[in-house]
C-alpha positions as CSV (number, residue, x, y, z in Angstrom):
1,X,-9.8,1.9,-36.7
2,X,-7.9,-0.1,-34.4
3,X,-9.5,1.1,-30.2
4,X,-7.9,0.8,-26.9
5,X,-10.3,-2.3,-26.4
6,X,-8.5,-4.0,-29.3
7,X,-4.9,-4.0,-27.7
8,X,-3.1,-6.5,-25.9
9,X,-4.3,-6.4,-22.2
10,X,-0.8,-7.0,-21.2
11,X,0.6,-4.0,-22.4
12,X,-2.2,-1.9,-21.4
13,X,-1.5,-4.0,-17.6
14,X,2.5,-2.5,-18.0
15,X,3.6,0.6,-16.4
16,X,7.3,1.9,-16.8
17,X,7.3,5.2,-14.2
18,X,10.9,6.5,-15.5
19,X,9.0,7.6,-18.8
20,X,5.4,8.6,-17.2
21,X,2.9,11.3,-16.6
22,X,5.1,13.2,-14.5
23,X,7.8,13.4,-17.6
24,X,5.3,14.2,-19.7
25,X,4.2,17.0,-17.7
26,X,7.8,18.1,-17.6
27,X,8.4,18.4,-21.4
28,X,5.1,20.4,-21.8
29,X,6.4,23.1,-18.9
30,X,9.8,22.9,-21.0
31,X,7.8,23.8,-24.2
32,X,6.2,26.8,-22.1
33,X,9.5,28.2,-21.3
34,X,10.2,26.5,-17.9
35,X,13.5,25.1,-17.0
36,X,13.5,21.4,-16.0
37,X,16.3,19.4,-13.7
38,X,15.7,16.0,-15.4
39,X,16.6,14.1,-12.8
40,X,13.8,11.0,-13.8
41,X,16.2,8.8,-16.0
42,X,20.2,7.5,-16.6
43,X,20.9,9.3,-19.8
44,X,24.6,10.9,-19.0
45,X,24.8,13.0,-22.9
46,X,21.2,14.4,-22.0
47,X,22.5,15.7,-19.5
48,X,25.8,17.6,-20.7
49,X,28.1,14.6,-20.3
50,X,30.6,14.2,-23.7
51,X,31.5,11.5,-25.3
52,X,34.6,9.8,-24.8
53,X,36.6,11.3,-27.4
54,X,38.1,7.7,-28.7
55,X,34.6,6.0,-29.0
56,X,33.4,8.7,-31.0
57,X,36.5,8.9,-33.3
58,X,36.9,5.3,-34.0
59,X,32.4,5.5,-35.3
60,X,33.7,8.4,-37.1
61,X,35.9,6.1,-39.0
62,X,34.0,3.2,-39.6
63,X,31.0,5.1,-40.3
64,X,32.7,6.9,-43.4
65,X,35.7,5.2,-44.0
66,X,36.6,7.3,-46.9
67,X,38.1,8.8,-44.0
68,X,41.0,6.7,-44.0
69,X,42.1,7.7,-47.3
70,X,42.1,11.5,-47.1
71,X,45.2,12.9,-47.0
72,X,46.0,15.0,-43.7
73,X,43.8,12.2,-42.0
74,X,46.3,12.1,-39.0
75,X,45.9,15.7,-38.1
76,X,42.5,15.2,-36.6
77,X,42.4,11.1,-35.5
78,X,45.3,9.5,-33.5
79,X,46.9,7.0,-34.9
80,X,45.4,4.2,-33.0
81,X,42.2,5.2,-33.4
82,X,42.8,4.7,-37.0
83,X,44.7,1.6,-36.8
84,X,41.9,0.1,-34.6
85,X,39.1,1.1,-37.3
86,X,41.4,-0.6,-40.0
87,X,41.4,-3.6,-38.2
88,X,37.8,-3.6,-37.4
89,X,36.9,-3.3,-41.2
90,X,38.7,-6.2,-41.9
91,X,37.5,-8.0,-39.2
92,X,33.7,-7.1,-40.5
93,X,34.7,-6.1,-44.2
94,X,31.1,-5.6,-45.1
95,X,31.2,-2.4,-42.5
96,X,27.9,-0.7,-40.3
97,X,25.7,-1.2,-43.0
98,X,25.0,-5.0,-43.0
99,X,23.6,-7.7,-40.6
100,X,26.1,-9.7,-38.7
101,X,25.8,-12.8,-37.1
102,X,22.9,-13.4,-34.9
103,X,24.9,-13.9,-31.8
104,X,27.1,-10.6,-32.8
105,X,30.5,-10.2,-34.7
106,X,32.5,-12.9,-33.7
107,X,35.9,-11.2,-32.1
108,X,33.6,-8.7,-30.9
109,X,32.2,-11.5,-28.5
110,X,35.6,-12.9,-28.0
111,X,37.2,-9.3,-27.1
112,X,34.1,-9.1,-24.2
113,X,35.2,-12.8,-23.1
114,X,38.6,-11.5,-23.1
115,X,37.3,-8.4,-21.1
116,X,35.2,-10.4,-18.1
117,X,38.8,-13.0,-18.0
118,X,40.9,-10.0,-16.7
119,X,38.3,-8.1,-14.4
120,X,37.6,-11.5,-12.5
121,X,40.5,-13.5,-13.3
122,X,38.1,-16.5,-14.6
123,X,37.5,-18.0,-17.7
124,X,35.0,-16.9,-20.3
125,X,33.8,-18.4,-23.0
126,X,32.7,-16.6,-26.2
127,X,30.5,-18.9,-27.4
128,X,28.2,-18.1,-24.6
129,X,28.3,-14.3,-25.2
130,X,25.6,-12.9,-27.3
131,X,25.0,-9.1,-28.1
132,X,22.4,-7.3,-27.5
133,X,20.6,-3.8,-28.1
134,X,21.7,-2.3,-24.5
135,X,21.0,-4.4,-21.2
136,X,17.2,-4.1,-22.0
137,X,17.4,-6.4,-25.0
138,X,19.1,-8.9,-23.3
139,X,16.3,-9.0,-20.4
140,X,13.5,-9.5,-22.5
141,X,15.6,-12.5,-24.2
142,X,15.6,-14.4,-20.9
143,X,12.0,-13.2,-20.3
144,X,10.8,-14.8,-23.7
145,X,13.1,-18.4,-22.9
146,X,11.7,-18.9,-19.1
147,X,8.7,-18.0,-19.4
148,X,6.6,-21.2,-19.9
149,X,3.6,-21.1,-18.2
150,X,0.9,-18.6,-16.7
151,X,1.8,-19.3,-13.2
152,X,5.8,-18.9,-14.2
153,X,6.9,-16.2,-11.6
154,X,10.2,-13.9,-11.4
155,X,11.2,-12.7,-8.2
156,X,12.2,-9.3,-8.8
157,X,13.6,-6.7,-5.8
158,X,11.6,-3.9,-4.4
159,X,12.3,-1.1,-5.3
160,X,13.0,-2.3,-8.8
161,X,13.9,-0.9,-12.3
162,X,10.4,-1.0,-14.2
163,X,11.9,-2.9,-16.9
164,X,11.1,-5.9,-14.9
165,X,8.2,-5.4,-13.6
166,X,6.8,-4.2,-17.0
167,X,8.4,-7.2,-18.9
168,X,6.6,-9.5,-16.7
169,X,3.3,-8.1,-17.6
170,X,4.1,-7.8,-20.8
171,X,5.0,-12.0,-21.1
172,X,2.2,-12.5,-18.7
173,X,4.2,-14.2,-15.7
174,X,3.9,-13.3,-12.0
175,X,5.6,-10.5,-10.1
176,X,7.3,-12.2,-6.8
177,X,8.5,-9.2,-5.0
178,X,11.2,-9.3,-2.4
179,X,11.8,-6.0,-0.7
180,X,15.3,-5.0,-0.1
181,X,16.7,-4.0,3.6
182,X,16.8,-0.4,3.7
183,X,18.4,-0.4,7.1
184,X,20.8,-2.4,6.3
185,X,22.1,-0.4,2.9
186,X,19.5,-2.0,0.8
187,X,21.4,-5.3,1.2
188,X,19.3,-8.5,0.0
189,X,18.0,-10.5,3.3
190,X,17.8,-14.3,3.1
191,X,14.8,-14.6,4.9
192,X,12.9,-11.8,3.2
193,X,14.3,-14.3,0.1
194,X,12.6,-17.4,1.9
195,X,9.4,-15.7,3.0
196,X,8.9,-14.2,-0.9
197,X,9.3,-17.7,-2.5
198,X,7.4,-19.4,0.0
199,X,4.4,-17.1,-0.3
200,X,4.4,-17.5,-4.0
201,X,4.5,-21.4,-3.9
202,X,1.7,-21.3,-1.4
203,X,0.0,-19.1,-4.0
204,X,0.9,-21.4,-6.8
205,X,3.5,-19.5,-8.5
206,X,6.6,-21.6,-9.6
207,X,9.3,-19.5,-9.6
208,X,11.4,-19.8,-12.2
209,X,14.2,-17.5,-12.0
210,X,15.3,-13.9,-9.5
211,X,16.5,-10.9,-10.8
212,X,19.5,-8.8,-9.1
213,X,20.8,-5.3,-10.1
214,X,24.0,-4.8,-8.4
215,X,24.7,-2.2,-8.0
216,X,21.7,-1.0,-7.0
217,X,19.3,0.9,-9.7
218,X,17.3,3.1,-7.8
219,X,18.9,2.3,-5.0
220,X,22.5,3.0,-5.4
221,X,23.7,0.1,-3.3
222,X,27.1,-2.0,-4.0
223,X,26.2,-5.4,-2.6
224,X,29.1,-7.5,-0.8
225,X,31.0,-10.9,-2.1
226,X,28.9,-12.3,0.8
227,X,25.6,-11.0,-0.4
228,X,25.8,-12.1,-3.6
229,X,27.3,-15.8,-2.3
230,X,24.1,-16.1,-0.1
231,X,22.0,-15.3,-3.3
232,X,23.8,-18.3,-5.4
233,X,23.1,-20.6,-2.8
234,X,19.3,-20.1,-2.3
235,X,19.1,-20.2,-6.3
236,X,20.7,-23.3,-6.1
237,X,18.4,-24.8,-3.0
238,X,15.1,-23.4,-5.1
239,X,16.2,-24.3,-8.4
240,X,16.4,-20.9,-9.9
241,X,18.4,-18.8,-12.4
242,X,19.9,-15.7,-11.8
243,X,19.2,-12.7,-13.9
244,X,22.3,-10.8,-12.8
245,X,21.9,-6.6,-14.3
246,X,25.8,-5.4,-13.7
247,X,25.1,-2.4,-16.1
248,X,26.7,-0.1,-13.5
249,X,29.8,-1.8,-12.6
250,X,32.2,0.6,-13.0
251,X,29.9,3.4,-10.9
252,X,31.3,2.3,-7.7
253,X,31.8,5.4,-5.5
254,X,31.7,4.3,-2.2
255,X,34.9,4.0,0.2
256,X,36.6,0.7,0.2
257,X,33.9,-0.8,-1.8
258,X,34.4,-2.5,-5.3
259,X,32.0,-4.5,-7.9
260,X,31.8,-8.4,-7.7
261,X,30.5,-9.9,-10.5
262,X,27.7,-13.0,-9.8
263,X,29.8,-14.9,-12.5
264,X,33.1,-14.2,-10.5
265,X,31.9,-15.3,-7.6
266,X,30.1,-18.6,-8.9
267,X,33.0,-19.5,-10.4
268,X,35.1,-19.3,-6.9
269,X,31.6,-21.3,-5.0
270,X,32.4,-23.9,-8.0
271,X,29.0,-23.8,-8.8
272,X,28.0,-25.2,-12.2
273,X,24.1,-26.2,-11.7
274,X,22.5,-22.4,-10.8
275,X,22.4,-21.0,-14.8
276,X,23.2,-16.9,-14.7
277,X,22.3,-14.1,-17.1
278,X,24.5,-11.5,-16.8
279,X,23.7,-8.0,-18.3
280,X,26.0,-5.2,-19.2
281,X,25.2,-2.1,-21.5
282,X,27.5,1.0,-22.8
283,X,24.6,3.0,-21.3
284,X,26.2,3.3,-18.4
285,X,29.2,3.3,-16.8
286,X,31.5,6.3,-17.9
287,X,30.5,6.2,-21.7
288,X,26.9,7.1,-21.1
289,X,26.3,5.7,-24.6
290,X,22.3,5.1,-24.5
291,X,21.2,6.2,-28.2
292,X,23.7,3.8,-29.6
293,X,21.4,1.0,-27.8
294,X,24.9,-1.7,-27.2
295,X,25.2,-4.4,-24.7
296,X,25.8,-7.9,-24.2
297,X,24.4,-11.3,-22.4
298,X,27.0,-13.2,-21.1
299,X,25.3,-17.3,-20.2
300,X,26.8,-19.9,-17.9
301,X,25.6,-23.2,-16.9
302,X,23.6,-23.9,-19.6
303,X,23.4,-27.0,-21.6
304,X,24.0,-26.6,-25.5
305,X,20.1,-27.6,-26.6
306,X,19.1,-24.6,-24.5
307,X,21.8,-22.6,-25.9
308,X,20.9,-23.6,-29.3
309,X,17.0,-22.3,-28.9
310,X,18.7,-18.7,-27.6
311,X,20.4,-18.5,-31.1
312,X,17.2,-19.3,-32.7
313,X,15.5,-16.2,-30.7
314,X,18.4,-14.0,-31.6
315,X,17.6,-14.8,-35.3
316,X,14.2,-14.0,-35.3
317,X,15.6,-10.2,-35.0
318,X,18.7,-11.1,-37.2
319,X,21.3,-9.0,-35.4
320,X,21.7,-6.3,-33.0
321,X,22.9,-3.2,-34.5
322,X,26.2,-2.9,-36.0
323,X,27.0,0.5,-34.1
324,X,26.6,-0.6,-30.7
325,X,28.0,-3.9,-30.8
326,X,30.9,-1.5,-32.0
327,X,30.7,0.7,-28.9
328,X,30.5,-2.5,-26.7
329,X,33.8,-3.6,-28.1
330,X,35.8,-0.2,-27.3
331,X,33.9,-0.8,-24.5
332,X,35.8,-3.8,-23.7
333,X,38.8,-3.1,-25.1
334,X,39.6,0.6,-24.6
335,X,42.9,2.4,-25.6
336,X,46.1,0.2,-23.1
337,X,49.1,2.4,-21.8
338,X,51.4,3.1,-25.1
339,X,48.4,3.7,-27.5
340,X,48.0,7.5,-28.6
341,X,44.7,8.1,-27.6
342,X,45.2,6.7,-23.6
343,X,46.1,9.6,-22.3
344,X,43.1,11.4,-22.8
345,X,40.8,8.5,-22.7
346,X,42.1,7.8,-19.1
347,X,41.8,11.4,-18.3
348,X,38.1,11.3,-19.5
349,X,37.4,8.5,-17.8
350,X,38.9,9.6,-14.5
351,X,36.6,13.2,-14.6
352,X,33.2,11.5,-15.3
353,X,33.7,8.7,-12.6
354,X,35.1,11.5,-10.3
355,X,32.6,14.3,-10.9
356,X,29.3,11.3,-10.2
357,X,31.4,10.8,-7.1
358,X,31.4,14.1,-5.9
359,X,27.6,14.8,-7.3
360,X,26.7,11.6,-5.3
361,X,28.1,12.9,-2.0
362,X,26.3,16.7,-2.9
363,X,23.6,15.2,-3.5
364,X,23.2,12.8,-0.3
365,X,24.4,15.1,2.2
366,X,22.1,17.9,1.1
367,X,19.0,16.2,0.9
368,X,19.6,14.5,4.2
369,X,20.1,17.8,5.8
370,X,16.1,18.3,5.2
371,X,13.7,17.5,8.1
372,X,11.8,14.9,6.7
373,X,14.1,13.5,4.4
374,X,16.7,10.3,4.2
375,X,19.0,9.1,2.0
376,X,22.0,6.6,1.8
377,X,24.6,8.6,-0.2
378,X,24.9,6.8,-3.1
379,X,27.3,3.9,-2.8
380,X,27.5,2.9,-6.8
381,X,25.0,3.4,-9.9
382,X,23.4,6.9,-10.9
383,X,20.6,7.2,-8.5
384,X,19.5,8.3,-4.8
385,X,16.1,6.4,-4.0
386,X,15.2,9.1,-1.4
387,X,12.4,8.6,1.8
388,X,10.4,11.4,2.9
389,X,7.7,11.8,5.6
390,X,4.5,14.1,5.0
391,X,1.7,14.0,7.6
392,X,-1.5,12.2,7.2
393,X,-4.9,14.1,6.8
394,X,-7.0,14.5,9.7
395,X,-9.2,11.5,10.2
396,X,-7.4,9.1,8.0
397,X,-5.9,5.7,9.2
398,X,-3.7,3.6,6.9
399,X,-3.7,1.0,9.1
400,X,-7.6,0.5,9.2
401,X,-7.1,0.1,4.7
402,X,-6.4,-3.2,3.5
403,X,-3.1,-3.6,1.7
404,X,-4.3,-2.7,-1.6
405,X,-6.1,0.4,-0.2
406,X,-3.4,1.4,1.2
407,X,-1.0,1.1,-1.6
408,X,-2.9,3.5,-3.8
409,X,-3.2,5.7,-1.4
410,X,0.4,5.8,-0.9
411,X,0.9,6.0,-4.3
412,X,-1.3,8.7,-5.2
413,X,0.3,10.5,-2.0
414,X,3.9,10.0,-3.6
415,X,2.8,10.9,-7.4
416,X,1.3,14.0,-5.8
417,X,3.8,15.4,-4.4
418,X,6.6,14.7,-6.9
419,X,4.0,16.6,-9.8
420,X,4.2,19.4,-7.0
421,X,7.5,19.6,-7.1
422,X,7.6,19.4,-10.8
423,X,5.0,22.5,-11.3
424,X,7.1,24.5,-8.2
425,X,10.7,24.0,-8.7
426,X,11.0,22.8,-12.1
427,X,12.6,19.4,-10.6
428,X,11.9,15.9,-12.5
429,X,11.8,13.1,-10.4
430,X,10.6,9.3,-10.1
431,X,7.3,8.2,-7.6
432,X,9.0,5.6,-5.7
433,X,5.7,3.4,-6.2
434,X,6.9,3.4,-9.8
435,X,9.7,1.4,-8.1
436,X,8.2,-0.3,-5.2
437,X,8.5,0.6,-1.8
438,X,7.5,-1.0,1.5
439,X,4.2,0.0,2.8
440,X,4.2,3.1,5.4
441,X,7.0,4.7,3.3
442,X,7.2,7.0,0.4
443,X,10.3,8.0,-1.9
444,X,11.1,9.6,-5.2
445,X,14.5,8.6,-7.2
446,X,16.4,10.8,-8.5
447,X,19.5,11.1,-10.5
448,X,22.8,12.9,-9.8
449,X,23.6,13.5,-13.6
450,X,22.6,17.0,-14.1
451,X,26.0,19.4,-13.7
452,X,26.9,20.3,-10.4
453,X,25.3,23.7,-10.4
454,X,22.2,21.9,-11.0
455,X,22.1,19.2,-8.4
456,X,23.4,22.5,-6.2
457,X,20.5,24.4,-6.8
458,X,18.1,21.1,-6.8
459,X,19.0,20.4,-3.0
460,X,17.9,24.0,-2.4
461,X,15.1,24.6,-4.3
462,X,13.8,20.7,-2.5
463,X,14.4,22.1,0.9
464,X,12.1,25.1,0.2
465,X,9.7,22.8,-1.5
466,X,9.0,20.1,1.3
467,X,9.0,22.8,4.2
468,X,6.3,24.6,2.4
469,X,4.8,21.1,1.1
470,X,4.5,20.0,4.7
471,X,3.3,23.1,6.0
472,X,0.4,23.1,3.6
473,X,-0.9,19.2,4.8
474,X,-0.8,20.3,8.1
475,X,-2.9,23.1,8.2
476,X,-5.3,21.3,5.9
């Protein structure tokens, strides 16, 4: 019988807080009879959001395309919809059911090239598009090609996603953490930049490549043309690539803000040494498509021997799967004015985006009206990455711990108190040291996906909670 001794030390090493003890604990309450806010992870159709009616009709289609032959067919699809699933099948006769390609079906990848030419006006080249099962697939691709040698390091921003954090334990390279400027918006700071890489070269770490979500997952920051120029440029000075996540592109909320793309604006630096990864999923976004597990990896600046050993890792899991590469094309080329089913696809569209707007700015302002609590309201993404202050116990001195004292003490402090919450409120949320946080600070993330009357009742119930929370440390 295989023991715990027996597995790979570097997935026992891995953590990924978004699916941990705390969610656990939640589903066994839920069994018990409890209602649960999950507010721990992006998964819009868990959480009540429907489907976009066209994505669901088309999948219909191509799933059982008897379909298409029964008569009175029209009554209950549009015509476009069927008219796109025709063309689909013959563009991929052998239909759902069979591998394609290892790169993805071929107009597939030139429909997203055709997708990233008209939202930054630049040129894209489907040869250099693969597909991917979601975002997450794609990461662990550029994790497996970089990763060369044990002292190969990734500078990764804190607070991160645990994706990356977890995928470089699990290839056994080095964490490089940068934290992000939480005065400034969560903005990324070039000298926080230099002082990371410099500390892991004195360390002997070789950097290898840095990792930007943008916008911000779990911070919900929308970074600036000029923030992401300054990044390009100290990849280029350190000889790094850019692992650019863009999963929540079109979750933009904030007033005059709007998404820049790292490829957009490396194409406008003419920069053609720095080589980018850039993620996007159907996960996201307005479609909130998780379970059908479709996204894509768009490369630039790569030469074709490299390329050619990024096929050959894509083949080793033959294809990504049939349905979401589907999705990610409807993704990228939705219904245009004219087409039957535009109306209501725009309509749909326009209520998700508009209801995580308002959620977002429910959300913020409520939980910054608690003493003790801070927030940015959300700017873009799904998420609030939220700092609150509890009072130390009597006779203990964080500043007298050394740094790794001092970090589990802050995270058993901020683990503590979101299992509190949990068991008193029934509201799920994220440890911010699952995320990383700067020492002397704790946070929890949390999403604003639940339905209104949920996030309503969540600001209340949190109020009640950290009053009484606080209360409690202080007279112990």
């Amino acid at each position: 019988m295989t023991k715990l001794s027996d597995v790979n030390s570097k997935l026992l090493k891995a953590r990924y807080a978004v699916r941990g003890k705390i969610v656990i604990r939640a589903q066994e309450l839920e069994e018990q009879g409890r209602k649960i806010i999950y507010c721990n992870i992006g998964n819009p159709q868990a959480l009540r959001q429907k489907p976009i009616t066209f994505v669901r009709q088309v999948l219909s289609l191509l799933e059982y395309p008897a379909l298409l032959e029964q008569p009175g067919a029209e009554k209950f699809f549009p015509a476009d919809t069927v008219r796109r699933a025709k063309m689909i099948l013959e563009k991929n006769p052998a239909g759902t059911g069979a591998y394609t390609q290892s790169a993805g079906i071929p107009f597939i990848r030139k429909a997203i090239a055709e997708f990233i030419e008209k939202r930054d006006g630049i040129p894209a080249d489907p040869n250099r598009i693969m597909l991917t099962d979601g975002a997450s697939k794609g990461v662990h691709t550029v994790f497996t090609l970089l990763t060369n040698k044990a002292n190969d390091g990734y500078m990764i921003p804190i607070p991160q996603y645990p994706l990356y954090s977890a995928a470089i334990e699990l290839y056994g390279a080095r964490q490089i953490n940068y934290f992000l400027d939480e005065k400034n918006q969560w903005r990324l700071d070039e000298e926080e930049l230099t002082r990371s890489i410099e500390g892991a070269r004195a360390s002997g770490v070789n950097p290898v490549a840095i990792a930007v979500i943008n916008p911000g997952n779990p911070t919900g920051a929308v970074l600036s043309r000029k923030n992401i120029g300054m990044v390009i440029r100290f990849a280029k000075k350190h000889g790094l690539a850019i692992m650019a996540d863009e999963v929540y592109q079109e979750n933009v909320y904030g007033e005059g803000l709007e998404f820049h793309s790292f490829a957009k604006v490396m194409h406008e630096l003419g920069e053609k040494e720095v080589t980018l990864f850039s993620f996007h999923s159907v996960s996201k976004g307005f479609l909130g498509e998780c379970g059908h597990r479709g996204g894509y990896l768009e490369i630039r600046n790569m030469p074709d021997d490299v390329y050619a050993e990024v096929i050959k890792l894509l083949s080793i899991g033959l294809c990504s799967n049939v349905d979401g590469q589907i999705v990610t094309y409807l993704m990228a080329a939705p219904p245009q004015p004219g087409d039957e089913s535009y109306e209501l696809y725009s309509k749909e569209r326009a209520a998700i985006l508009g209801d995580l707007k308002e959620k977002a700015e429910i959300l913020g302002k409520g939980l910054n009206e608690i003493e003790g609590m801070k927030t940015d309201i959300p700017e873009g993404a799904m998420y609030a990455f939220v700092r609150f202050d509890l009072p130390h116990p009597k006779g203990i001195d964080p500043e007298a711990m050394s740094p790794d004292e001092r970090h589990k003490y802050e995270a058993a402090r901020d683990s503590k108190y979101c299992l509190r919450l949990l068991e008193g409120t029934g509201i799920c949320v994220v440890p911010g040291s699952g995320f990383g946080q700067h020492p002397g600070t704790l946070h929890f993330r949390t999403t604003f996906l639940p339905p209104k009357e949920d996030i309503l009742a969540l600001v209340e119930k949190m109020k009640k909670f950290h009053a009484s929370y606080v209360a409690k440390l202080r007279e112990s």
